[in-house]
N, C-alpha and C positions, 0 to 999 in steps of 0.2 A: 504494500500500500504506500502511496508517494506523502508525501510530508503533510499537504493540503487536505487528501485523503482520511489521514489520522486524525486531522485538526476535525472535522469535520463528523468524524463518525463518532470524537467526545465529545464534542456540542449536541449529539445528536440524543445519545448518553446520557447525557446529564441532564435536560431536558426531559426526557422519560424518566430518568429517577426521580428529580425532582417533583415531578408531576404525582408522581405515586405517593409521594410522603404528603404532597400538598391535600389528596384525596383519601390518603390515609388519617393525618392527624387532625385535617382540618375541618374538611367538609364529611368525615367520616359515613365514607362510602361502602358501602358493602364490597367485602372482599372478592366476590365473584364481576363485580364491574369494578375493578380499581383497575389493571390490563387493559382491556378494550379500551378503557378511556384515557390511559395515558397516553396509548399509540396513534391516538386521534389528537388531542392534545398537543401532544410534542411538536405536531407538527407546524401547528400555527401559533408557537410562542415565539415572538417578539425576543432577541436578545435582552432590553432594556424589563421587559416582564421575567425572563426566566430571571435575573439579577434580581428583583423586586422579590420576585417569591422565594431568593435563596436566602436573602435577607429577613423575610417576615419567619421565616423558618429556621433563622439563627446560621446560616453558612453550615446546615448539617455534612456529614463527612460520608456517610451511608442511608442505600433508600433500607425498605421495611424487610426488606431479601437481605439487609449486612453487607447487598454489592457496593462499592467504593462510588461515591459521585464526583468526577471530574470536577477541579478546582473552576472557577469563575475568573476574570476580571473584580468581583466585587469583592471576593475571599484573598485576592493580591494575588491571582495569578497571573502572569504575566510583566506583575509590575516592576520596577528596577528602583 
């Protein structure tokens, strides 16, 4: 996978996790539609929203599965 490739498949990542924690803790969704609707989700979140929701969610580190959520721009990823 090319460098852009990898950039893109963690935005994609993390976005989906994110969404599940958000549907998990927040809006406490039934386990059997937390999936379907993150993979729907993901897809139409705004950079500047998934950062909003990684924040209102404390810059968590894992979704509700314990998989790893790619760092953010908002978590100082990136930053120098």
């Amino acid at each position: 996978m090319t460098p852009r490739g990898r950039e893109r498949a963690s935005d994609l990542i993390r976005r989906h996790r994110l969404a599940e924690l958000l549907f998990t803790d927040t809006l406490d969704l039934p386990e059997d539609r937390i999936e379907p609707n993150a993979c729907v989700f993901e897809h139409v979140l705004s950079p500047e929203v998934t950062d909003s929701i990684c924040k209102l969610l404390g810059h968590p580190r894992a979704c509700p599965h314990g998989q790893p959520i790619p760092l953010g721009a908002c978590c100082g990823a990136g930053s120098t």
